[in-house]
C-alpha positions in Angstrom: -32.2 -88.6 5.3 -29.4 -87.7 2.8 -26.6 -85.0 4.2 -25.4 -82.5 1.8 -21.8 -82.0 1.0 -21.7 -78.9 3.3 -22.2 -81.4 6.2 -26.0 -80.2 6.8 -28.9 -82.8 7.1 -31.9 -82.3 4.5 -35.0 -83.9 2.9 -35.3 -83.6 -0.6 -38.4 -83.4 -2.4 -39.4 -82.8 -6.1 -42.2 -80.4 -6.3 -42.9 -79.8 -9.5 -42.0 -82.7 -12.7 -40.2 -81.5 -15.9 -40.8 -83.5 -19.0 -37.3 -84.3 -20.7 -35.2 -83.0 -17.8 -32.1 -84.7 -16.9 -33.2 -85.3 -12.9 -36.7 -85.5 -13.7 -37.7 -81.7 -12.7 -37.2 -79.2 -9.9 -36.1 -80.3 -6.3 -36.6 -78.8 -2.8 -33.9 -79.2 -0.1 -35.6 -78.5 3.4 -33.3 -78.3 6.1 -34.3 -78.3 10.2 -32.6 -76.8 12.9 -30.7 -79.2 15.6 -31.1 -77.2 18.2 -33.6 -78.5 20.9 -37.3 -76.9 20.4 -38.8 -77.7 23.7 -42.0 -75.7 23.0 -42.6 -77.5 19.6 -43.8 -74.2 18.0 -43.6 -74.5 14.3 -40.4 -73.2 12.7 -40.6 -70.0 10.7 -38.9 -70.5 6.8 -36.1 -68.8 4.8 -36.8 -69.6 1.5 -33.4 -69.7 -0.4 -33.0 -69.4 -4.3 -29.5 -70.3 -5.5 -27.3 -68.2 -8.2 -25.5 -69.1 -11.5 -26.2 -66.6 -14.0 -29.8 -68.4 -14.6 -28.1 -71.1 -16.6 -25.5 -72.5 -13.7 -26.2 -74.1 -10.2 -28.7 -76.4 -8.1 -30.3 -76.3 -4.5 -26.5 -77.7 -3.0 -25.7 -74.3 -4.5 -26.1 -72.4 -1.1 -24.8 -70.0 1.1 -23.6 -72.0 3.8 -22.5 -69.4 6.5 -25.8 -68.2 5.9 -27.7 -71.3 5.9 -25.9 -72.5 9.5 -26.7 -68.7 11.1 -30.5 -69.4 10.6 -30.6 -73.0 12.0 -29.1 -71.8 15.1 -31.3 -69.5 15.1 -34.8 -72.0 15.2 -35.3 -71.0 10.8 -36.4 -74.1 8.5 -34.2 -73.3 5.4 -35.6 -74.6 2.1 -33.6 -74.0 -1.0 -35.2 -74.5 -4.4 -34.3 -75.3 -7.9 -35.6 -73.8 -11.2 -35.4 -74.7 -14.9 -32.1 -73.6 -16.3 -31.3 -71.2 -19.2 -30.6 -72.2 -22.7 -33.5 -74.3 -22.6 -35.5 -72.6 -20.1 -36.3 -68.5 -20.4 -37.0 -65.7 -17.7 -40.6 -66.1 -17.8 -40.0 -69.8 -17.5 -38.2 -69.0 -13.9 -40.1 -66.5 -12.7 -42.9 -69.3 -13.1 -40.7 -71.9 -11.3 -39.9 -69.2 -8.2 -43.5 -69.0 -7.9 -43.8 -72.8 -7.9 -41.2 -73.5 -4.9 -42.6 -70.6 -2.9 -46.2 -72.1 -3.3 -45.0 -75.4 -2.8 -43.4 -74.5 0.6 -46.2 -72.7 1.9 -49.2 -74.9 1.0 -47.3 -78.4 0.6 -44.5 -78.4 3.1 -46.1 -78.1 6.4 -48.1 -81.9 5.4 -45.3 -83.1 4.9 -42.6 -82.0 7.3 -46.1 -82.6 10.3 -46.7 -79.0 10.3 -43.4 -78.5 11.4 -42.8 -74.9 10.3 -45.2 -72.1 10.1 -45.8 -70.3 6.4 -47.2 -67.0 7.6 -43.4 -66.5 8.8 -41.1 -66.7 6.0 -38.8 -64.6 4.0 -36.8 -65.2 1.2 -33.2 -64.5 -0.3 -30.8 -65.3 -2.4 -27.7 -63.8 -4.2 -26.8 -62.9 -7.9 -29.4 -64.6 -10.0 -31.0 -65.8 -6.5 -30.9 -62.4 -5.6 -33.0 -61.7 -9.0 -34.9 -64.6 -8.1 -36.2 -63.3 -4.2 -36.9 -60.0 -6.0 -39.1 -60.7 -8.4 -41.1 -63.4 -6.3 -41.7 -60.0 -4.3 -43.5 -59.0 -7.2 -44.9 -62.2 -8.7 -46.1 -64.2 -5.0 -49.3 -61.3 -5.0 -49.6 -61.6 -8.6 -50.3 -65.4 -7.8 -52.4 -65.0 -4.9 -49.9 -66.1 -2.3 -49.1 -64.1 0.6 -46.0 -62.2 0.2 -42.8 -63.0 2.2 -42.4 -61.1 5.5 -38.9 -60.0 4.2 -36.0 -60.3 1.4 -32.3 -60.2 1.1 -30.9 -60.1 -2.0 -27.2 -60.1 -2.4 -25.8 -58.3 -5.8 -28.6 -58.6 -8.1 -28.8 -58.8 -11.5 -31.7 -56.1 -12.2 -30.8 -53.5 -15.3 -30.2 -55.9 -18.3 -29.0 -53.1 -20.1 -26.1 -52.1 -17.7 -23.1 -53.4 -18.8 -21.2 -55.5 -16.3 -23.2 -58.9 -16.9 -21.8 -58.8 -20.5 -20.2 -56.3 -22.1 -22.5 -53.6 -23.9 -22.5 -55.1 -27.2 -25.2 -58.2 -27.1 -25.2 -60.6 -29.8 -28.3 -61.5 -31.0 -29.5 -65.1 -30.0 -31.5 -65.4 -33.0 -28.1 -65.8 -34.6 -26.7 -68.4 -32.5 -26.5 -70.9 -35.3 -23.6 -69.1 -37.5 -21.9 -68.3 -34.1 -21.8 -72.8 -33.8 -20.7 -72.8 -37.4 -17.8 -70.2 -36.9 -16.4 -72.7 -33.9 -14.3 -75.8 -33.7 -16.1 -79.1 -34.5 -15.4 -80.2 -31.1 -17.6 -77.1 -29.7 -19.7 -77.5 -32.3 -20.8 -81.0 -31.2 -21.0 -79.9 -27.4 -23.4 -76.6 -27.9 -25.3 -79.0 -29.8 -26.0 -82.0 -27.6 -26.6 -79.2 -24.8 -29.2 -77.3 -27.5 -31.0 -80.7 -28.5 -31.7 -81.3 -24.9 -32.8 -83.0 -22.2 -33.6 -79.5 -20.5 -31.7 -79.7 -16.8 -33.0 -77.7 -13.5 -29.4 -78.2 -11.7 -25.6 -78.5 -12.5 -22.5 -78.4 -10.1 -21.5 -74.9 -10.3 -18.6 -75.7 -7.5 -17.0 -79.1 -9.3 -16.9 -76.8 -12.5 -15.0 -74.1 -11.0 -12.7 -76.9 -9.1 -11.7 -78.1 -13.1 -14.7 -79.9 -14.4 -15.5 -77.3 -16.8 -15.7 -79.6 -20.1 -19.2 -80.0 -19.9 -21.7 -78.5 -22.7 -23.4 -76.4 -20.3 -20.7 -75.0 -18.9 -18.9 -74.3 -22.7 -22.1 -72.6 -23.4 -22.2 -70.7 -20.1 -18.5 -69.6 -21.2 -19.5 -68.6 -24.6 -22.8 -66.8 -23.4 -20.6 -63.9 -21.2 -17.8 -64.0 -24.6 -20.3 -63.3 -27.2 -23.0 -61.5 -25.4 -25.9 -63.8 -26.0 -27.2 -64.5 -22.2 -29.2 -61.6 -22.0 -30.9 -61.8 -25.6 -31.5 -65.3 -24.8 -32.8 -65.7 -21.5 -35.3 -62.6 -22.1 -35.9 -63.6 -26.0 -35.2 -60.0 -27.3 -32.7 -59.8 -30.5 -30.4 -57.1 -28.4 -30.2 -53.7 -26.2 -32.1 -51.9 -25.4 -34.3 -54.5 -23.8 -37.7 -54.0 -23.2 -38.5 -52.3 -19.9 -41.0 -55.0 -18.7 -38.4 -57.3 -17.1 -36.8 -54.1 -15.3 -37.4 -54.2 -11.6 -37.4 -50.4 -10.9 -40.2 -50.6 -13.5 -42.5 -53.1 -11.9 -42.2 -52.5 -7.9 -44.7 -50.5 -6.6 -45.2 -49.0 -3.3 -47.1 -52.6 -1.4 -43.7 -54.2 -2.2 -42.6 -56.2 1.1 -39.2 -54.9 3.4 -36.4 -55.4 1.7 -32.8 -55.6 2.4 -29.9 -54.9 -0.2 -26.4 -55.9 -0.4 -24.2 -53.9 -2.9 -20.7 -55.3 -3.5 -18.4 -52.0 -3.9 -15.9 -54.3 -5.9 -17.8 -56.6 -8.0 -16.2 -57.2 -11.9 -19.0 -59.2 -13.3 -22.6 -57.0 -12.6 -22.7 -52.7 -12.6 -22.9 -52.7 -9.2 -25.5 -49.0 -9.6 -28.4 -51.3 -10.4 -28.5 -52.4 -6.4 -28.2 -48.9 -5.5 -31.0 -48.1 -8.1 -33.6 -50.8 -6.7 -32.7 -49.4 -3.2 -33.7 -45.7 -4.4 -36.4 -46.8 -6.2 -38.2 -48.6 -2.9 -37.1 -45.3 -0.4 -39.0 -43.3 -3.2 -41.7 -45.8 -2.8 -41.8 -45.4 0.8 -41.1 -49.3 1.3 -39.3 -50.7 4.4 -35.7 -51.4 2.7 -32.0 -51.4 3.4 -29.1 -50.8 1.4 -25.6 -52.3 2.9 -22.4 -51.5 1.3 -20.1 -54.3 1.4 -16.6 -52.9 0.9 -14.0 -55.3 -1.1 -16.6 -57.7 -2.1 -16.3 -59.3 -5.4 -19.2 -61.1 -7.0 -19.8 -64.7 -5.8 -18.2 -63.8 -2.0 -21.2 -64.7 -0.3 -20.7 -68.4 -1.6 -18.1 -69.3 0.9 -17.4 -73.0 0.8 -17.1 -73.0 4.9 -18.7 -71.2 7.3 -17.9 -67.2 7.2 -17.4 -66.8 10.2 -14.7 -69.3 10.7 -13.3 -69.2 7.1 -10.2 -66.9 7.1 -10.0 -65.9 3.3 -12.1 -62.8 2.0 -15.0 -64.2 2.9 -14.9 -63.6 6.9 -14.5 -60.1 6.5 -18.2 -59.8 4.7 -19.9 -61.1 8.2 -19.9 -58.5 11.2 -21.4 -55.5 9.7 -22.9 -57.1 6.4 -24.4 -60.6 6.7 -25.3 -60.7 10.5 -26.9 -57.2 10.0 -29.0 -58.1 6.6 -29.9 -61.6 8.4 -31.3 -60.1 11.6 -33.1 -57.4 9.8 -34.9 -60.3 7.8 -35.1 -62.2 11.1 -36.3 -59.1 13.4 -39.4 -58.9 10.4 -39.9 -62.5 10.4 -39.8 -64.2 13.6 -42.5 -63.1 15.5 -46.1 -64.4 15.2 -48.5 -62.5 13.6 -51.3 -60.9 16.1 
């Protein structure tokens, strides 16, 4: 059994192959609780989807205060990868978010000897994740899967049009070639090893921020938020105003499943009014949702590299109040069996 770098024991399994990908396709990290389970009843799952801005991150990419809360608390957490932008679009994730959450409720429990029970999961995730655990709200019924007893979704990205993600003015992917010509050679070269491929469904989001950010991927991660081209890319649309079928508020309807919210009052990077939006938009739908407003937090707080509630920078004051409460509300709607 390999142990992550966050000091948490996991199995990893590939569930579904990717033809010229760089790690052979997308991978599953299941992790069990330590605690002792006299009763041997089956573990209920929190299904985690990792953030990066769609084009950024793998399954190591994971809350760990988060992660640690729900193992002491008897959760299997599974935490699941998906095919990356340039190479890989939005309908091309929202198919791999159905994958993983199919592949944990009908695949998992042979393998782990029924150790967890699939009528008792929820999902969440934060940032893309957060857009991720969203739309498989809308997509796992669409697929005829059962729906997750609850999400938590941590500053989505929802409103394509809102500036915040990029600035207002998009550049048109369609035009990405004179963009590569306009550059150095040395960028030049890099966009285009990354453009010819193989396709990738992970990359160390953590090892680039620590000063391994030479990579292609990451240069054309850089370049996407400079330019404006993530958003006409990953949706294939030449430029605002988007089309409204990728908009949340647009698609949920009033069946959606509970929901809890987490708006960061301080983030730089998304218009924080779009959580705020989807939060309206289920109350006016009469769904069972919650909207917590985390004072201070800036986007990408929830990705602590300790444990929250033992870390002392920023982090640690994002737990009493904001993570324990959106955890035990998915918890409360999630741990008890079904009658």
């Amino acid at each position: 059994m390999p142990t992550s770098f966050e000091g948490l024991d996991y199995e990893r399994h590939l569930f579904k192959s990717v033809v010229n990908n760089e790690s052979d396709g997308c991978f599953a990290d299941v992790y069990f609780p330590k605690v002792s389970n006299p009763s041997q009843e089956p573990h209920p799952i929190a299904l985690y989807y990792h953030g990066g801005g769609f084009t950024l991150g793998d399954s190591m990419h994971i809350f760990i205060g988060q992660f640690r809360y729900l193992l002491d608390r008897g959760f299997c957490v599974v935490s699941v990868e998906y095919r990356l932008a340039p190479h890989y679009r939005f309908r091309h994730q929202r198919e791999d978010w159905v994958d993983g959450y199919r592949w944990t409720i009908e695949k998992l429990p042979k393998l782990v000897q029924a150790r967890v029970d699939t009528s008792r999961i929820f999902v969440f995730g934060g940032s893309a994740g957060g857009t991720a655990s969203l739309f498989l709200g809308l997509d796992a019924v669409k697929a005829a899967l059962p729906p997750p007893r609850a999400i938590l979704a941590v500053y989505p990205a929802l409103d394509f049009d809102k500036p915040g993600l990029l600035p207002t003015k998009h550049y048109d992917y369609d035009k990405i070639d004179e963009l590569i010509n306009s550059l150095s050679l040395e960028r030049q070269d890099a966009l285009r090893e990354l453009i010819r491929g193989p396709s990738s469904t992970s990359f160390d989001f953590k090892a680039s921020l620590s000063g391994n950010a030479n990579s292609p991927r990451w240069l054309w991660y850089q370049l996407a938020q400079e330019y404006s081209f993530l958003v006409s890319c990953y949706l294939e649309e030449p430029g605002a105003p988007f089309s409204r079928s990728n908009f949340f508020i647009d698609l949920v309807g009033p069946q959606y499943p509970p929901t809890v919210l987490i708006k960061a009052l301080d983030d730089t990077l998304l218009d924080a009014t779009q959580t705020s939006d989807a939060y309206e938009r289920l109350k006016q739908l009469n769904v069972d949702v919650k909207l917590i407003e985390a004072h201070d937090m800036k986007h990408g707080d929830a990705e602590g590299e300790n444990d929250m509630k033992e870390h002392p920078a920023r982090e640690a004051g994002f737990w009493d109040g904001v993570f324990d409460v959106a955890l035990d509300w998915c918890i409360e709607r999630t741990a008890s069996r079904c009658t």
